[in-house]
C-alpha positions as CSV (number, residue, x, y, z in Angstrom):
1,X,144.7,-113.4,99.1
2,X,145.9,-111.9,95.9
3,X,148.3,-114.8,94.0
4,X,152.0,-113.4,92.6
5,X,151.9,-114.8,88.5
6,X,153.7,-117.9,88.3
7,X,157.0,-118.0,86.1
8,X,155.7,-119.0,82.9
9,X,153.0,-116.7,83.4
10,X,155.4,-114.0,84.0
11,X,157.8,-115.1,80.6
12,X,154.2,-115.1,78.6
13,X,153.6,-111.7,79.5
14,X,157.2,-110.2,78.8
15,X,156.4,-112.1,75.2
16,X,153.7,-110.1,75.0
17,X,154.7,-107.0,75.5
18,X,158.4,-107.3,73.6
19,X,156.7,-108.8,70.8
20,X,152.8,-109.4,70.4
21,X,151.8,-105.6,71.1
22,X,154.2,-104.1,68.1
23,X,152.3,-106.6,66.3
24,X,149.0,-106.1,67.3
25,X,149.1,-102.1,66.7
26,X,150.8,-102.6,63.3
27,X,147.5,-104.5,62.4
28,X,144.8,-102.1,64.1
29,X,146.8,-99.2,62.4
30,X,146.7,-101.1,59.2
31,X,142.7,-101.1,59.2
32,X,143.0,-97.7,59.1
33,X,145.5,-97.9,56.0
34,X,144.9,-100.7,53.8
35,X,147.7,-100.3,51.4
36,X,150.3,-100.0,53.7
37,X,154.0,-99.2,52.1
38,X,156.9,-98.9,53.6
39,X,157.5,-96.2,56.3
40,X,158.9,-92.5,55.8
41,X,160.4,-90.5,58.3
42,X,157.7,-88.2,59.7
43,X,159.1,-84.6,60.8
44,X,156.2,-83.2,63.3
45,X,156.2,-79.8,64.2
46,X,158.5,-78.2,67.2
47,X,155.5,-76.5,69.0
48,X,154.7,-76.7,72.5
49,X,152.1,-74.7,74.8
50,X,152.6,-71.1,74.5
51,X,150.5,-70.5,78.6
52,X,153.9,-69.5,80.5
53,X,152.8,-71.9,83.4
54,X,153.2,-75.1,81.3
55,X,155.6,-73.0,78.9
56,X,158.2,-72.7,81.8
57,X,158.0,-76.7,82.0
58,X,159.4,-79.6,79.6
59,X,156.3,-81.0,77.3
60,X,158.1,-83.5,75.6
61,X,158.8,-82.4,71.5
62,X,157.2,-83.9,69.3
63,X,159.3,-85.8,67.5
64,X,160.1,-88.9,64.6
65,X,161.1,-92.1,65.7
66,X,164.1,-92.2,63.0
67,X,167.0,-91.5,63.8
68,X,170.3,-90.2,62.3
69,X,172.7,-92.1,60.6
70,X,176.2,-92.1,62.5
71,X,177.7,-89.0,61.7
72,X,174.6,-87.1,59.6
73,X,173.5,-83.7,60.8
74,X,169.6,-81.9,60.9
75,X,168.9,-78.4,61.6
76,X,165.5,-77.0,62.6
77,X,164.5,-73.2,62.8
78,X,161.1,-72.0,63.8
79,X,159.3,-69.0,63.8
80,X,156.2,-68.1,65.9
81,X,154.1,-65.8,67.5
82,X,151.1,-66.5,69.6
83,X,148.2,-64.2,71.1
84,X,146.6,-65.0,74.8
85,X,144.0,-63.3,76.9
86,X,142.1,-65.2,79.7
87,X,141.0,-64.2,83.0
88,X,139.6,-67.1,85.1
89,X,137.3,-65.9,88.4
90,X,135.5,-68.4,89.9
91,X,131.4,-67.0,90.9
92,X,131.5,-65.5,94.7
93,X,135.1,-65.3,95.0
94,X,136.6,-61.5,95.0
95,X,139.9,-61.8,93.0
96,X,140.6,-63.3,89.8
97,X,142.7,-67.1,89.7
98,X,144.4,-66.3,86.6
99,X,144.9,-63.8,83.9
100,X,147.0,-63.6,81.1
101,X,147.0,-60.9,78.7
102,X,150.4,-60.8,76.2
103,X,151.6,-62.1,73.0
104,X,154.1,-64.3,73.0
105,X,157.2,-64.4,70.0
106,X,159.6,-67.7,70.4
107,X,162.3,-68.6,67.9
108,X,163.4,-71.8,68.3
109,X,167.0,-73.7,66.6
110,X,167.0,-77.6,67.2
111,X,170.5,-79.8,65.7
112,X,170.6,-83.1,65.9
113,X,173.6,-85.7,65.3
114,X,173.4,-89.2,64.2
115,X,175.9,-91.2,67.1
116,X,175.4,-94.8,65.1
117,X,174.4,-98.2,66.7
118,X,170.4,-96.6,66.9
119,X,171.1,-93.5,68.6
120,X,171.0,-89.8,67.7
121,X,171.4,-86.8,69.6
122,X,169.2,-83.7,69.6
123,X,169.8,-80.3,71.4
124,X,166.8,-77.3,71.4
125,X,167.5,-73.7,72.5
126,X,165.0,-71.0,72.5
127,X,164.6,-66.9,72.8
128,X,160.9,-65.7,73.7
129,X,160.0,-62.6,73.7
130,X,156.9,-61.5,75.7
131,X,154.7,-58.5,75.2
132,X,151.2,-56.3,74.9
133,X,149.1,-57.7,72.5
134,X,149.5,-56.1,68.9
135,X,146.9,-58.5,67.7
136,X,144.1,-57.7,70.0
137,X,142.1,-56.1,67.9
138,X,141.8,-58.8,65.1
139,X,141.8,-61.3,67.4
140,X,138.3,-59.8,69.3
141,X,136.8,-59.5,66.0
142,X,137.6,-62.7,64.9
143,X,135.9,-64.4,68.2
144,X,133.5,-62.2,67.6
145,X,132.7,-62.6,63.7
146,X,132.6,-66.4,64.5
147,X,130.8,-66.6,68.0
148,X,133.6,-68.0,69.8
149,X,134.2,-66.9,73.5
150,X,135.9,-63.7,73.8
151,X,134.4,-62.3,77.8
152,X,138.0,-61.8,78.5
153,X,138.6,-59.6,75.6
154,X,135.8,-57.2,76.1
155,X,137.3,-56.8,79.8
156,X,141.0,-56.3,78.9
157,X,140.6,-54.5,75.4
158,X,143.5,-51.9,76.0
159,X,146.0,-54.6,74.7
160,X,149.0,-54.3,77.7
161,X,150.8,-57.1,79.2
162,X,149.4,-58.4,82.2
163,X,150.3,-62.1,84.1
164,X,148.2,-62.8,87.4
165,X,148.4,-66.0,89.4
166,X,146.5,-66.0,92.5
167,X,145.6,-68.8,95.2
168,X,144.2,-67.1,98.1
169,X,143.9,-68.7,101.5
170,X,140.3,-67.1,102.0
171,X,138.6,-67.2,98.6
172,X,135.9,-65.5,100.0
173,X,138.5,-62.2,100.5
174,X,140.7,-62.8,97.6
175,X,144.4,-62.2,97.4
176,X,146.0,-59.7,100.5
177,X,149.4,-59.0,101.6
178,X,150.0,-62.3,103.7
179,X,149.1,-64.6,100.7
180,X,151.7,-62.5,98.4
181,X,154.3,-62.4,101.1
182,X,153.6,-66.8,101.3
183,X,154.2,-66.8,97.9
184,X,150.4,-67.5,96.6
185,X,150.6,-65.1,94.1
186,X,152.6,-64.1,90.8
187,X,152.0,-60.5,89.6
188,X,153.6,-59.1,86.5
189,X,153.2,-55.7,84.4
190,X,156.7,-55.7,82.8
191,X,157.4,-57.5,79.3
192,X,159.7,-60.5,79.5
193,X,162.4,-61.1,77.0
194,X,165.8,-64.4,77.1
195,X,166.6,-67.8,76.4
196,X,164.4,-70.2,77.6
197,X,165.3,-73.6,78.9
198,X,167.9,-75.7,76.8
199,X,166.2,-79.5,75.7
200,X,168.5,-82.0,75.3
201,X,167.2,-85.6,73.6
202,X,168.9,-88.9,73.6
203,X,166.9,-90.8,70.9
204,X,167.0,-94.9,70.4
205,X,165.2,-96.4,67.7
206,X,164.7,-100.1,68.5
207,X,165.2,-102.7,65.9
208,X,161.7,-104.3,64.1
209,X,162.0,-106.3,61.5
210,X,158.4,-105.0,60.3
211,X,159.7,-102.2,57.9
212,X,155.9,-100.7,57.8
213,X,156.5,-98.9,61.3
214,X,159.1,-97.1,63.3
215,X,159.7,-97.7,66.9
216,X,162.0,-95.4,69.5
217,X,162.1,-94.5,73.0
218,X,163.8,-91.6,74.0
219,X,164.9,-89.8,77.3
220,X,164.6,-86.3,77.9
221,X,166.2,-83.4,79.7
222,X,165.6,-79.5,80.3
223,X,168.1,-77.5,81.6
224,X,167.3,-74.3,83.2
225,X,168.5,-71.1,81.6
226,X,167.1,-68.1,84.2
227,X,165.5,-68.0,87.4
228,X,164.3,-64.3,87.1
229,X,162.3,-65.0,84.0
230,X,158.6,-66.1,85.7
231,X,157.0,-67.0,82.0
232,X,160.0,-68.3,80.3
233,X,162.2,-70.5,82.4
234,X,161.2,-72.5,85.4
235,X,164.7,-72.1,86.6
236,X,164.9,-75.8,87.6
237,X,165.5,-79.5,85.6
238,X,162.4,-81.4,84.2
239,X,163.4,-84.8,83.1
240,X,161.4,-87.0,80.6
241,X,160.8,-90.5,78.8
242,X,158.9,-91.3,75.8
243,X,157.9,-93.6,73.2
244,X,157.2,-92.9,69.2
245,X,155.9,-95.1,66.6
246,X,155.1,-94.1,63.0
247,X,154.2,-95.6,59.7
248,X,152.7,-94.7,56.2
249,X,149.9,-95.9,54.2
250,X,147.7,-95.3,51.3
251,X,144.6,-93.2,52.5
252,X,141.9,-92.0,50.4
253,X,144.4,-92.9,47.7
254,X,146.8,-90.3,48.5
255,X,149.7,-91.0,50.6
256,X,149.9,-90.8,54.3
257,X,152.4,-90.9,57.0
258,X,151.2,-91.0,60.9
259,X,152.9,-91.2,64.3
260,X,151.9,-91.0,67.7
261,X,154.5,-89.8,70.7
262,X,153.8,-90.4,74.1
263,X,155.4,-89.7,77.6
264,X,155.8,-88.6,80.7
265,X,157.6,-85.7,82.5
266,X,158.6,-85.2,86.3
267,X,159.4,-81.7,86.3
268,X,161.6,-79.8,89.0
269,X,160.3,-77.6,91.6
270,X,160.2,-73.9,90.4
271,X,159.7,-70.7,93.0
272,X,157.2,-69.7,89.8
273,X,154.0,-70.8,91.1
274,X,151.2,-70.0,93.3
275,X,149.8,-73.5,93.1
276,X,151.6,-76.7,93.9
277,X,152.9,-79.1,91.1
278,X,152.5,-82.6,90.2
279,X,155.2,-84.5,90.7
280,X,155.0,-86.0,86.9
281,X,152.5,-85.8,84.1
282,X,151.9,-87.2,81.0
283,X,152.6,-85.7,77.5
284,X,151.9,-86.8,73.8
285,X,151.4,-85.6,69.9
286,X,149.4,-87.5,67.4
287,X,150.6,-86.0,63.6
288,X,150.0,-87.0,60.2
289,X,151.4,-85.8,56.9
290,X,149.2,-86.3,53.5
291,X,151.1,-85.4,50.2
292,X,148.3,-85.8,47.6
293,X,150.4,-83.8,45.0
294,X,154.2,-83.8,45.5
295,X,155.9,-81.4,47.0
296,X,153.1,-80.2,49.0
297,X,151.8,-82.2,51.7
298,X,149.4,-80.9,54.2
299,X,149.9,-81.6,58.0
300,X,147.9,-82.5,61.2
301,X,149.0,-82.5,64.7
302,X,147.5,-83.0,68.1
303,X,149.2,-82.0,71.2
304,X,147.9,-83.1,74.8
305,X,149.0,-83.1,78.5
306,X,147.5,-83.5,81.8
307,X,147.3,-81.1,84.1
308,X,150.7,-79.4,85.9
309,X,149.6,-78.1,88.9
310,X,147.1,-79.1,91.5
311,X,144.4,-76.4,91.9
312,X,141.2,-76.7,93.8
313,X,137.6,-77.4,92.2
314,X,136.9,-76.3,89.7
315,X,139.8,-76.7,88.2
316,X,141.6,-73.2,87.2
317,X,141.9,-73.1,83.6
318,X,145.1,-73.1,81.8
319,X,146.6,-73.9,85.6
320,X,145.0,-77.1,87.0
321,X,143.3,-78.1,83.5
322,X,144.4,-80.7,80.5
323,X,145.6,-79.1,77.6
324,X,144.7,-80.0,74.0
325,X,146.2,-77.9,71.3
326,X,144.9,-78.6,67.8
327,X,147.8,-77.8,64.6
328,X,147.0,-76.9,61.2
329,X,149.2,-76.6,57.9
330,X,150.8,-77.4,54.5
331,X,154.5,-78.3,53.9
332,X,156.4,-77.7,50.6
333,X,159.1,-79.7,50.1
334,X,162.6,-79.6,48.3
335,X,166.1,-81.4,48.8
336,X,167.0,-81.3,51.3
337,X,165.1,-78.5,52.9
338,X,161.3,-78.5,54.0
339,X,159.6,-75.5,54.9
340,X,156.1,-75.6,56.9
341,X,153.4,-73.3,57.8
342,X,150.8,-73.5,60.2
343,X,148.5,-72.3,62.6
344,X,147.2,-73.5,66.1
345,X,143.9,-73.2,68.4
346,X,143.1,-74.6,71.6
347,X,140.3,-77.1,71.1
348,X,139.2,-76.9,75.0
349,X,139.1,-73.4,75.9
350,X,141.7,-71.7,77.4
351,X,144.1,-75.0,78.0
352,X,146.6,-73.3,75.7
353,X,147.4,-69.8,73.6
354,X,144.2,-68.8,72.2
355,X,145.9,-68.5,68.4
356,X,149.8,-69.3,67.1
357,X,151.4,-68.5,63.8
358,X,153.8,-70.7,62.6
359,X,157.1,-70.6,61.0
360,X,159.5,-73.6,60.5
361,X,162.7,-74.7,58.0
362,X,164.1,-78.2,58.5
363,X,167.3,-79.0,56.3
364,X,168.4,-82.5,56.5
365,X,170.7,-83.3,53.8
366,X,170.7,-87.5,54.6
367,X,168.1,-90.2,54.5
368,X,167.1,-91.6,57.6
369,X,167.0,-95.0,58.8
């Protein structure tokens, strides 16, 4: 017979976790940064998973955990273009799972408004554009040149759009008529160009009277923009909740601000699937900004998520698989504009694009809080 906690027990533990766990990860963080100073405002990087089966779904943005003051605008633009080919068989069966051969273009324009009392509000639009791969070429010698996988590249060299999602009934025959006409299969040849879903973020940052780190929870929804657009827009609502803490410190005597996100998602059914969804998943960012040298500051981030669809074993890569997306750049700063550049590669194989560019301008002409 399992006991139910008593009711002190019960107050103890809400103590705990409204004030003893802020505490207790301020002072683990701060063995990683001994001279800790008072906390910036940490502006990660709007990327997001460029593989249109988690692309059509919310992933949580990463995001600060400051927030506006009432009243005070921020504008974000960013530029860039990724470049994907996998194909994913598994041994004996007659059709592939999965291919994906394009390059993918998004442009993406996030404004935010401070509402007061904690709260800001953020709204993010974006236009993709989908394609044949103009940098197929580079891309299979630069696998090549440093010995990273590339099998799908030597069978898909010609550099036109493909998108292939199969889930047969009978493995052992592949993909037929009857599994296309159930709906077990996505087939595309023609390029895909709109506006994707619209984000909308309601942001609260909670009160701490410990000025070394931020704390804010958040709630998140996607609105759908098209339902003819397989790669781009699920054509349903995803809503989401989060929470994000940041700090800075002194590391290897240069300063250093961090911040971890983390969420979860319960996404809306979309017709775009051969393989059934989860009904929620998780999603998080781990950044960090180091500015040895004003205004330059070079950036780290590191996207993850669990897996979006159920698919059978082994898991179908970049379908039934976590994703872990690994971002890379420099920041130059001025007042009150920041401009980044980056690049991104997927740390497990095929979770993710193979290979983004990055482009992005932040103006925000007010301090944060």
């Amino acid at each position: 017979m399992v006991r139910k906690p008593s009711g002190n027990l019960r107050v103890v533990m809400h103590c705990f976790s409204r004030t003893l766990l802020p505490v207790l990860l301020s002072s683990a963080l701060s063995l990683l940064f001994p001279e800790t100073i008072p906390a910036s405002c940490f502006k990660p990087t709007l990327h997001r998973n460029q593989m249109p089966p988690a692309a059509i779904l919310l992933e949580l943005p990463p995001d600060s955990a400051c927030v506006l003051e009432h009243g005070e605008p921020a504008v974000r633009l960013s530029w860039q273009g990724s470049n994907t080919t996998v194909l994913f068989k598994n041994k004996g069966e007659r059709s592939a799972r999965y291919l994906i051969d394009h390059e993918r273009w998004e442009q993406t324009v996030q404004a935010q408004l401070g509402l007061g009392t904690g709260f800001d509000l953020g709204v993010i639009g974006r236009y993709t554009d989908e394609g044949s791969g103009r940098w197929d070429p580079f891309m299979r010698s630069f696998h090549e040149v440093l010995g990273l996988p590339y099998n799908s590249r030597r069978i898909r060299p010609n550099g036109e759009y493909r998108y292939w999602q199969c889930n047969p009934s009978d493995p052992s025959i592949g993909c037929t008529s009857d599994d296309v006409n159930e709906g077990r299969v996505l087939d595309l040849y023609a390029s895909q160009r709109g506006w994707g879903d619209w984000i909308v973020m309601l942001k609260y940052a909670l009160p701490m009277r410990d000025s070394r780190t931020h704390w804010a929870g958040r709630l998140v929804w996607k609105e759908p923009s098209r339902t003819d657009l397989p790669t781009i827009s699920s054509g349903a609502r995803d809503f989401g909740a989060g929470v994000m803490v940041e700090g800075a410190g002194t590391f290897w005597d240069c300063p250093t601000d961090w911040l971890v996100n983390l969420g979860g998602v319960a996404p809306g059914a979309t017709k775009h699937q051969a393989y059934p969804q989860h009904k929620t998943f998780l999603s998080g960012t781990l950044g960090f900004s180091r500015s040895c040298e004003e205004p330059w500051a070079w950036l780290g981030q590191f996207q993850f998520a669990s897996p979006r669809y159920r698919t059978p074993y082994p898991p179908v890569q970049a379908i039934g698989t976590a994703q872990f997306i690994l971002m890379l750049g420099f920041e130059y700063r001025t007042t009150p504009s920041r401009w980044r550049f980056g690049f991104t590669e997927d740390t497990i194989y095929n979770t993710s694009e193979d290979f983004s560019l990055l482009l992005e301008w932040v103006w925000e002409p007010s301090d944060t809080q």
